[in-house]
C-alpha angles and dihedrals in degrees: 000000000000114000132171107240127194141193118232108210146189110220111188103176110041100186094052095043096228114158146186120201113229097167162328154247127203121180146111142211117304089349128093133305136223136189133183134163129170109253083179098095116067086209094064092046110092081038093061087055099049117121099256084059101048088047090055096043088044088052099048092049090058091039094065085033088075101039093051076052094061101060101253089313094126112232124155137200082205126074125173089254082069096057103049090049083061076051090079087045089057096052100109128059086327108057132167126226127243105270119257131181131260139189117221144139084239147011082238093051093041091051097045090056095050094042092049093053096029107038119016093063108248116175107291101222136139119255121280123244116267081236093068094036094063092042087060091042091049094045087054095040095046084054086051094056096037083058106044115047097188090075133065133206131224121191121219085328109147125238099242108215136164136228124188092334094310115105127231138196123223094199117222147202094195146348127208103191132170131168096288114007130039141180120221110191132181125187118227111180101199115221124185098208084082108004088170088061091062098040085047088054098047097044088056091055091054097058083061094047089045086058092039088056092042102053108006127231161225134244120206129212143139089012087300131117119204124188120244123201129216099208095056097038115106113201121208114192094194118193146156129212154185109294099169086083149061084220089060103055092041087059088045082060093053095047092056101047074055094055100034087047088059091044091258128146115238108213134186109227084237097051094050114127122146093203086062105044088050094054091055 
């Protein structure tokens, strides 16, 4: 769903524009709302009580009040007007952002992305390369394999499937199989110089997942075929991304409603863990 999002700030220094972000808020006309601001730093703290900031918590509350009243039918008390006329509230030492979209299953999940790479402080840092990002995949998923003998790994070989009599190809980084579960992954590193290269790229590779779940496949290897099911295939899309900037973690956000749409599993490179993906 498409939703507005925007950074709450301290600004300290008005005149030289520097700014700290201590939150945020994601949410549209007549959908959900989600608020969320760091109580971690003492010296927010008086800030985060402040009476803008009451207001607004006070107004998304009753916002998703009345649409949990009306049976799962979303209706807000809260439109994004609204927010930007709390804009010129906000136009001291607390200041909000312009709004920018962003897409999410929901305003909670939307605001937890943004305020984890906005606002909690992770390492700000540029993407790896994809380079990097299969070698990790392939060291973890190599562990996995060495012990547990019951599965078994498979380095860049393609998923084989056919549609309408014409065969494709899901292109993979690596595949964990065993006799009745497996784990496809594939490894996007997401650049903003050229953020449409990326999105063109995985949304090729989705057409390919869209015929493998439609009609199963077959992976090929040592002269031998073995049968994948679709069913019992998990599959991982891993990236990394741009986390200097609010741009990158907006396209972060893009690239994960993709993946979500085609039943794929968006995955940080850091979070990675194929122990875990396959006890979901």
């Amino acid at each position: 769903m498409l939703y507005q999002s925007w950074v709450l700030r301290f600004v300290p220094d008005v005149a030289r524009g520097e700014f700290t972000n201590i939150g945020v808020l994601v949410g549209n006309d007549g959908m959900d709302w989600h608020l969320i601001t760091t109580d971690s730093d003492r010296g927010n703290q008086r800030l985060l009580t402040a009476a803008p900031i009451a207001r607004l918590g006070t107004r998304v509350r009753n916002a998703n009040q009345a649409a949990d009243q009306l049976a799962g039918v979303h209706a807000s008390s809260l439109f994004v007007d609204d927010v930007e006329r709390m804009r010129e509230i906000f136009n001291n030492i607390l200041q909000l952002s312009p709004p920018t979209p962003l897409l999410a299953q929901s305003a909670e999940q939307g605001a937890k992305l943004l305020y984890d790479q906005l606002v909690s402080g992770r390492e700000q840092r540029g993407p790896q390369s994809r380079t990097r990002l299969v070698n990790r995949i392939h060291q973890l998923d190599s562990e996995f394999a060495r012990t547990n003998t019951a599965w078994r790994h498979y380095n860049d070989e393609p998923i084989r499937f056919f549609r309408r009599a014409t065969p494709g190809l899901m292109r993979l980084d690596s595949l964990l199989a065993s006799t009745d579960q497996s784990l496809a992954t594939r490894a996007f590193s997401l650049t903003n110089m050229n953020p449409q290269v990326s999105i063109d790229r995985l949304s090729g590779w989705l057409t390919n997942v869209r015929g493998f779940l439609r009609h199963n496949g077959t992976i090929d290897t040592d002269g031998r075929t073995t049968p994948l099911s679709a069913e019992q295939t998990k599959i991982v899309a891993v990236y990394d991304f741009d986390t200097t900037s609010e741009e990158g973690t907006r396209f972060a956000a893009d690239f994960q409603a993709l993946c979500w749409d085609e039943s794929v599993t968006p995955t940080l490179v850091d979070e990675y863990d194929p122990t875990t993906l396959l006890l979901q």
